[in-house]
VEXTORLUM-438252 format. One record per residue (C-alpha): residue in one letter; x, y, z. Coordinates in steps of 0.25 Angstrom, whole numbers, plus 2048, in hexadecimal, padded with zeros to 3 digits. Last residue first. Example, Ala and Ser with C-alpha at 12.3 -4.5 7.8 and 13.67 -1.06 7.14 Angstrom:
BEGIN
+-----+------+-------+-----+
: res : east : north :  up :
+-----+------+-------+-----+
:   S :  837 :   7FC : 81D :
:   A :  831 :   7EE : 81F :
+-----+------+-------+-----+
This chain:
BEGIN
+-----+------+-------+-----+
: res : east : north :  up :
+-----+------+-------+-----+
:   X :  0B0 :   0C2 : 936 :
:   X :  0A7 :   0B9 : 92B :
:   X :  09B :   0BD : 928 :
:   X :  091 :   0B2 : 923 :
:   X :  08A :   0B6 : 917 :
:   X :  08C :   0AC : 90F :
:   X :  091 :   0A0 : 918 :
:   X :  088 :   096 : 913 :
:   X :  08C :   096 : 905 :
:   X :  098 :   091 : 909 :
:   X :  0A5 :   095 : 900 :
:   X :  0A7 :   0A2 : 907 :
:   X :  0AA :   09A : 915 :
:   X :  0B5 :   092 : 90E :
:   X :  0BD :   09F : 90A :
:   X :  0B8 :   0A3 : 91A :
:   X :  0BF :   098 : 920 :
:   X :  0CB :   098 : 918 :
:   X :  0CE :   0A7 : 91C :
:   X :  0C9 :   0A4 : 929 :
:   X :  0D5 :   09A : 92B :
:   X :  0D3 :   08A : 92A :
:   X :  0DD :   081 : 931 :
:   X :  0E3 :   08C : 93A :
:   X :  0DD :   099 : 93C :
:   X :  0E0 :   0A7 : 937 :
:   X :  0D3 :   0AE : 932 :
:   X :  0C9 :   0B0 : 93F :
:   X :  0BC :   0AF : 93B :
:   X :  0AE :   0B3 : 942 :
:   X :  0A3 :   0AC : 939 :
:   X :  096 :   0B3 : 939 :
:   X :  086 :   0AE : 93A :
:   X :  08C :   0A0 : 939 :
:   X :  089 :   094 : 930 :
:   X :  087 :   087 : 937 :
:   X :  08E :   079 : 936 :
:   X :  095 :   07E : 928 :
:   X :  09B :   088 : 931 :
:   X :  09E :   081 : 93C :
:   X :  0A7 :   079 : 933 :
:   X :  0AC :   084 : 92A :
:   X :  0B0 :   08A : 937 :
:   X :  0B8 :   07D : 93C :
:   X :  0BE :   07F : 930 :
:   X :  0C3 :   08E : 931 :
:   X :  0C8 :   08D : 93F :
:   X :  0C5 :   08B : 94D :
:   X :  0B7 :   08C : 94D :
:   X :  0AD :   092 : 956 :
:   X :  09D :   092 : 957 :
:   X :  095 :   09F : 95C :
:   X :  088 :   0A3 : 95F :
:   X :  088 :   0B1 : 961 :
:   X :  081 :   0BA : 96B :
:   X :  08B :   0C5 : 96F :
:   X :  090 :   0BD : 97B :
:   X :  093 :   0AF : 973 :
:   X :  09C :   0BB : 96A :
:   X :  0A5 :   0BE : 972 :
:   X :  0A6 :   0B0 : 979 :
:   X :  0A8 :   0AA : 96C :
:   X :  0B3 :   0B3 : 968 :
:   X :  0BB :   0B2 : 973 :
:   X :  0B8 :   0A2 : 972 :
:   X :  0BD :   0A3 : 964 :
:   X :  0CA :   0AC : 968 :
:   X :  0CF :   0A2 : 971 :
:   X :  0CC :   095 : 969 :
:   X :  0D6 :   09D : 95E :
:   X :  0D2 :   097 : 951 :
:   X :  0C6 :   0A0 : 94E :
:   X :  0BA :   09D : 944 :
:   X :  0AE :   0A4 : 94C :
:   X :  0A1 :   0A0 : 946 :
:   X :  095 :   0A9 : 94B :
:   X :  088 :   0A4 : 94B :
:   X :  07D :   0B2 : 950 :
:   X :  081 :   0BD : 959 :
:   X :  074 :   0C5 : 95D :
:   X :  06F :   0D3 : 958 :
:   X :  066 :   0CC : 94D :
:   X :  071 :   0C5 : 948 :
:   X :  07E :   0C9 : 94C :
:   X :  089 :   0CE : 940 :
:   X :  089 :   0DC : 942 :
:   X :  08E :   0DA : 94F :
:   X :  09A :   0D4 : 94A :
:   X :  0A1 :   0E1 : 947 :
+-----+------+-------+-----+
């Protein structure tokens, strides 16, 4: 499914928002060796924060975490202009 979303054939910015380190650094590596650049936060907040720094080519969101779930994330994520467009998985 994410392969629809490379630019030109190659990965482009990817956000993962994950609370579990072990499942972000599995998911980096995944996706590192398909050509992605890829920055990581541990909840919703951080990834306003990385957001606001740079937008993403795609945001890979998990829904249950602490302080800020993805459900939050992405209610906040719809009132920024920037992030039209921007799929969110």
């Amino acid at each position: 499914m994410l392969e629809r979303y490379k630019l030109d054939g190659a990965g482009g910015d990817m956000l993962i928002v994950e609370d579990d380190e072990q499942t972000r650094q599995m998911i980096r590596r995944v996706f590192t060796s398909e050509g992605w650049r890829v920055r990581e936060a541990k909840n919703g907040r951080a990834a306003l924060d990385l957001f606001r720094e740079k937008a993403p080519d795609l945001i890979l969101l998990d829904l249950i975490m602490p302080e800020m779930d993805g459900f939050e994330f992405v209610a906040v994520l719809r009132t920024m202009p920037q992030a039209s467009g921007i799929p969110v998985v």
